[in-house]
Phi, psi and omega in degrees: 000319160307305171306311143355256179328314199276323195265003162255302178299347186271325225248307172331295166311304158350302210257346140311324178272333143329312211276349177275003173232040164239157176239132215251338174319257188304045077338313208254007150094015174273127185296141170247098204274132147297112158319109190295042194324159205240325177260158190332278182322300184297350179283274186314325176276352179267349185268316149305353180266316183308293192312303203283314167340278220285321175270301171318320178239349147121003166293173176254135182248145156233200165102184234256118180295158166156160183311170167321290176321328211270315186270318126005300202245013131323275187297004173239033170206005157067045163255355172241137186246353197191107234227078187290009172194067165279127177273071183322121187107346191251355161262119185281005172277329173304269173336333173287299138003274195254027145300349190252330189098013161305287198218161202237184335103041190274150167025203198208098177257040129187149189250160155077019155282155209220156158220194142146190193276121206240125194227141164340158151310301232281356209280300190284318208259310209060187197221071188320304127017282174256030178106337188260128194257143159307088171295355190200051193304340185282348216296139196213294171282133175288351164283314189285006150291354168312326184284309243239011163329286192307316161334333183221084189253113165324085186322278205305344170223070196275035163279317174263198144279181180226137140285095165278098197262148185324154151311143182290162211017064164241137149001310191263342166298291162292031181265306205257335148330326227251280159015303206260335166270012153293310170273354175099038179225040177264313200285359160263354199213115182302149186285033164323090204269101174318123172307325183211156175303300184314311184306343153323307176286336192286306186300319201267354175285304197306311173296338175303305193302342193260318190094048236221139153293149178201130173259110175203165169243133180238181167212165170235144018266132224205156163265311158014251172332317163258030156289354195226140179246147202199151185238140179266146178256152197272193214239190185298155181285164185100318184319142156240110167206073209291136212236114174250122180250140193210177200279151171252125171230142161306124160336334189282280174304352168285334216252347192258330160225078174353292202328303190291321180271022158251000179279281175353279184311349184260006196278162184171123196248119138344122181300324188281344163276352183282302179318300170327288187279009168257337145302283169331000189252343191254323193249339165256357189043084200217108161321149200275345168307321199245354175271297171004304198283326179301301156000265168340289191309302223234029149204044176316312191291348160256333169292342155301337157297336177267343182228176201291130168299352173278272183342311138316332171291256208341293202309315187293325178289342182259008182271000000 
């Protein structure tokens, strides 16, 4: 009887200790759809949050493309579960969301990001080095781009100047829409909207090389920025935007699998490492599927922090 006894309890503990490294969402064989994201960062933390779901925990992972916007109210109908770089507060659709109790918000898988509107040095200083004379020496602010349009003069409309502004339906596209007619520069300066974060990148790399004035809006963590020296301009005094990035989850899946959205919430990449591996997506073209897996190889003391020591095994045996 004792023996008995000792062997529903030894078989108890098992099944207890199994089940704080399980999820009943992936049990039950339901897929954990992904916000497909289009920039560097949101690429690489959605494949990694994906690999350890998938390996660590035996879930199925997917995802689904589409603009920011698109997935953002995705996620607030759980057709999307799990959204890996929201930037919280500044999409009203996001602020919509989650004022209803739609969609919630865990932990900070990147700290000390910055965004905002950006021109070369050599634009304000010039750069004696290369040749270059200061083309906007006063320029300090984005109100005082009122003067220098022609400075950042739009070849297809050279009455004005050009704004290289987000891809249409990224967030921030319409942040700064808001933007250039808040300071009074929509009738001096065209809205220029990139199709994708690379044409983005392609213009303002293109415009460096020739030694060209450029007016865009960037962010960090980002490979860009730091290949470039660039000055941000500052904003009316008072702006405050202070940029909190947090896991974006459907509500449905927060209440439904605890396990995971306590793995999540723990995940976090130091930003100048963040930054290290998002150069490399740029300067060797190295895919975010296959930096995901370097990551993984060359930083266990920190992703190992974040899941279950059964999980860690399972994550190390599959690299």
């Amino acid at each position: 009887m004792k023996k008995m006894k000792w062997a529903f309890v030894g078989l108890a503990l098992s099944v207890g200790a199994n089940a704080s490294f399980a999820s009943e969402w992936c049990d039950s064989g339901k897929t954990i759809k992904f916000a497909g994201l289009n920039w560097e960062s949101g690429m690489l933390l959605t494949v990694v949050m994906q690999d350890i779901l998938k390996e660590g925990y035996g879930c199925k992972v997917d995802s689904l493309p589409g603009n920011s916007i698109a997935m953002e109210n995705a996620l607030s109908t759980n057709d999307i579960q799990v959204f890996s770089e929201e930037w919280v507060g500044r999409s009203r659709v996001w602020n919509r969301a989650a004022a209803a109790g739609k969609v919630i918000g865990v932990g900070s898988p990147v700290k000390g990001a910055v965004e905002g509107w950006y021109v070369p040095r050599y634009v304000v200083e010039g750069d004696a080095s290369r040749g270059i004379k200061a083309s906007a020496p006063d320029l300090k602010n984005i109100a005082d781009l009122a003067k220098y349009a022609s400075v950042f003069r739009d070849q297809e409309e050279p009455s004005k100047g050009r704004f290289y502004n987000c891809p249409a339906g990224w967030t921030c596209e319409t942040e700064n829409t808001k933007m250039l007619k808040d300071y009074g520069l929509s009738a001096s300066y065209t809205n220029f909207r990139s199709g994708t974060g690379p044409a983005l990148d392609a213009a303002v790399l293109s415009s460096y090389k020739r030694k060209q004035p450029i007016l865009f809006y960037y962010w960090s963590p980002t490979a860009l920025l730091g290949r470039i020296d660039v000055i941000k301009l500052a904003e009316k005094p008072g702006v405050d935007k202070n940029i909190s990035i947090k896991v974006g989850l459907s509500k449905t899946f927060h209440d439904e699998a605890p396990e995971l959205v306590d793995v999540l919430s723990k995940v976090n990449i130091p930003i100048e490492l963040l930054n290290s591996y998002l150069a490399q997506m740029t300067t060797t073209h190295i895919k975010a599927p296959a930096l995901a897996k370097v990551f993984l190889k060359e930083k266990p003391e920190l992703w190992t922090k974040w899941v279950s020591a059964s999980a860690a095994e399972k994550i190390q045996n599959s690299l």
